[in-house]
C-alpha positions in Angstrom: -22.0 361.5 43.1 -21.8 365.3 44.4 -24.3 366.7 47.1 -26.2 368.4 44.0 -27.2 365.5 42.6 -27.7 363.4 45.4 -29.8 366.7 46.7 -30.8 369.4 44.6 -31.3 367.7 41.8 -34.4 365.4 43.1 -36.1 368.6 44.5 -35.7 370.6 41.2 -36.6 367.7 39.2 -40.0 366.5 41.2 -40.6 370.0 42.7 -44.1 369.8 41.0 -45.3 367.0 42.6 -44.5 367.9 45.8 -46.0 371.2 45.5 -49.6 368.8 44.1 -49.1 366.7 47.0 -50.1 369.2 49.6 -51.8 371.4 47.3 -54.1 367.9 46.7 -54.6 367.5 50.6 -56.6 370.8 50.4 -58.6 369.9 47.3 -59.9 366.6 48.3 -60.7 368.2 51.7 -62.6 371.4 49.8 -66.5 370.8 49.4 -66.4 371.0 45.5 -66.3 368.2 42.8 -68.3 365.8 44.9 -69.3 363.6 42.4 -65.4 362.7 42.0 -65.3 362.0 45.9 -66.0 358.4 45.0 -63.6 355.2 46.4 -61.9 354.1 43.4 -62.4 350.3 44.5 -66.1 351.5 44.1 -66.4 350.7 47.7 -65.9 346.9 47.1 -64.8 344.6 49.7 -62.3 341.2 49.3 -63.5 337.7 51.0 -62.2 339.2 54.1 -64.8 341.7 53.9 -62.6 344.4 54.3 -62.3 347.1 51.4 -60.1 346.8 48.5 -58.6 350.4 49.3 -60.7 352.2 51.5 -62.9 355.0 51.8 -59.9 357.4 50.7 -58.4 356.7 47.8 -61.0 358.7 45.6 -61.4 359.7 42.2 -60.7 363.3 43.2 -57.5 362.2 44.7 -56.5 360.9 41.9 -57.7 363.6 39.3 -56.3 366.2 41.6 -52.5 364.8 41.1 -52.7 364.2 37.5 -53.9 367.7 37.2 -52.1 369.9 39.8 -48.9 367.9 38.7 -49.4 368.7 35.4 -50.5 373.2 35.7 -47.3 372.9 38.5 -44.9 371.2 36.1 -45.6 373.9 33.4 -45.3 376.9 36.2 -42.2 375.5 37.4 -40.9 375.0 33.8 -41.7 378.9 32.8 -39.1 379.6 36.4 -36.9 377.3 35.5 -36.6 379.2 32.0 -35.4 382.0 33.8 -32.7 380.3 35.8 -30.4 377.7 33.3 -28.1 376.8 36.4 -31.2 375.5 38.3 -32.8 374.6 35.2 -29.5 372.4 34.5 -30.7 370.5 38.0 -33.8 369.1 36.2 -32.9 365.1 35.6 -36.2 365.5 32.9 -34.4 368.2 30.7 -31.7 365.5 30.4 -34.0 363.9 28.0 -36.8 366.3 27.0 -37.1 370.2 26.2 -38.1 372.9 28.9 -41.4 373.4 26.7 -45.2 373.6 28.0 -46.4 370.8 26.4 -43.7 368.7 27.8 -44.0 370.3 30.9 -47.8 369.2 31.4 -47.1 365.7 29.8 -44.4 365.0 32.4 -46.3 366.9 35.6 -49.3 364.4 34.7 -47.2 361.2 34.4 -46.1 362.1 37.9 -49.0 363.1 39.2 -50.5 359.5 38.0 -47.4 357.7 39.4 -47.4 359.5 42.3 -51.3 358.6 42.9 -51.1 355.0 41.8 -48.3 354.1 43.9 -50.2 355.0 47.1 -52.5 352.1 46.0 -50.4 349.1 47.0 -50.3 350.5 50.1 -53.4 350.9 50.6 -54.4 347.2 50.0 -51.4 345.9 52.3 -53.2 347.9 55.3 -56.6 347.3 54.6 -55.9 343.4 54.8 -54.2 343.8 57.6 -57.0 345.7 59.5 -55.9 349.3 59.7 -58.8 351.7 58.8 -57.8 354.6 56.8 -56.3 358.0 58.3 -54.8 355.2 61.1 -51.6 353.8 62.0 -51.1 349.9 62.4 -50.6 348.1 65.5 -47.8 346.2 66.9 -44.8 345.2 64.7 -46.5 346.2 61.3 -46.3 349.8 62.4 -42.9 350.7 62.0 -43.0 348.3 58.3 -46.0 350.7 57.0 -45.1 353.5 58.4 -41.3 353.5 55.9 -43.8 352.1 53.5 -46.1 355.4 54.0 -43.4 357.6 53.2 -41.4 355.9 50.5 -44.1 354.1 48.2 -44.6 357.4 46.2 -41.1 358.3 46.1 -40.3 354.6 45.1 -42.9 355.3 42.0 -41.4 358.9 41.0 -37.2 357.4 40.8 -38.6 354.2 39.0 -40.0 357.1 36.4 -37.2 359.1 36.2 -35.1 356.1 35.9 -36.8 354.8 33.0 -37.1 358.0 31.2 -34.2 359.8 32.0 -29.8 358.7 32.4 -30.4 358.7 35.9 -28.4 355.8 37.6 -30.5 353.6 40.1 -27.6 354.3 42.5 -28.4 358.1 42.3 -32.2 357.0 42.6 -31.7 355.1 45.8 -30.3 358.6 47.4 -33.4 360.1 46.0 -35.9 357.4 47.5 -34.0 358.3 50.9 -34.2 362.2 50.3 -37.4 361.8 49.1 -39.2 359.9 52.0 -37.4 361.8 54.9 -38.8 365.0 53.0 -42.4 363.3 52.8 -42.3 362.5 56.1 -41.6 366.2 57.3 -44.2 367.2 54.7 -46.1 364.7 57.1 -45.9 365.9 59.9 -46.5 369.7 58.7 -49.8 368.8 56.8 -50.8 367.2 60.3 -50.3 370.3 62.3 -52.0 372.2 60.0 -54.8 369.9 60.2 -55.0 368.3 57.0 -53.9 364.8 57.9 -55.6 363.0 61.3 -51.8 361.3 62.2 -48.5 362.8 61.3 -47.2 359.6 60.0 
């Protein structure tokens, strides 16, 4: 393994979806859509009485991945056309064509991954008590706080694993590269105000 694959390679190949990521922080934020501002646990609660997910994981979160992942993915396919050496660093086009359609199928599929994969999460911290937007308590903290950063990461390798010749020892690089990047993403959303904590 070279340092291009181990980093280049995961930000050419998931370059849209990271680009939705904070471009969704915005959208859900933006007073538009409101009828997609919903809970997707429908704001149903366990036996615990706490909420399935919580109050943010909307419909419009959702919808907003599937779709900015999917008009990025085709963008970022038209640059990559113009440039085969960083085209070349795509781990998709290892398997599939540079073409729009397959562009916007693949930018959707992470999007959704990318969504989905916050879920899990989500549960784990609304059964142990920690409202959304907030940090847990005590020894759980450090635990959710990996978990925060790596669960979508975790979701997008798994894909490209499956789909592409990527090797799950390449992946586990990516999962690191990936989470330390989502983490500065973090912390950079949270100074420009779009995230109440930075982790």
């Amino acid at each position: 393994m070279n340092w291009s694959e181990a980093v280049v390679a995961p930000y050419v190949t998931l370059m849209p979806v990271l680009v939705a990521g904070i471009g969704n922080m915005a959208w859900v934020k933006a007073p538009v859509a409101k009828w997609l501002a919903r809970p997707i646990d429908g704001g149903h609660e366990l036996a615990d009485g706490r909420p399935v997910l919580g109050r943010n994981k909307t419909w419009k979160g959702l919808v907003g991945m599937v779709v900015l992942g999917a008009a990025l993915a085709v963008a970022w396919g038209g640059v990559l056309a113009g440039s085969p050496g960083l085209a070349s660093q795509n781990r998709f086009y290892d398997s599939f064509a540079n073409h729009p359609a397959v562009n916007l199928a693949l930018g959707a599929a992470m999007g959704l991954v990318y969504a989905i994969f916050e879920l899990p999460n989500s549960f784990i911290k609304r059964r142990l008590g920690v409202t959304p937007g907030h940090s847990a308590p005590g020894p759980a903290r450090l635990v959710l706080i990996v978990l925060d950063q790596a669960d979508s990461v975790i979701g997008l390798v798994l894909l490209a694993v499956i789909v592409t010749p990527l090797p799950w020892s390449v992946g586990l690089v990516w999962i690191v590269v990936g989470s330390a990047t989502h983490l500065a993403l973090n912390v950079l959303l949270y100074l420009a105000h779009l995230r109440r904590s930075p982790v």
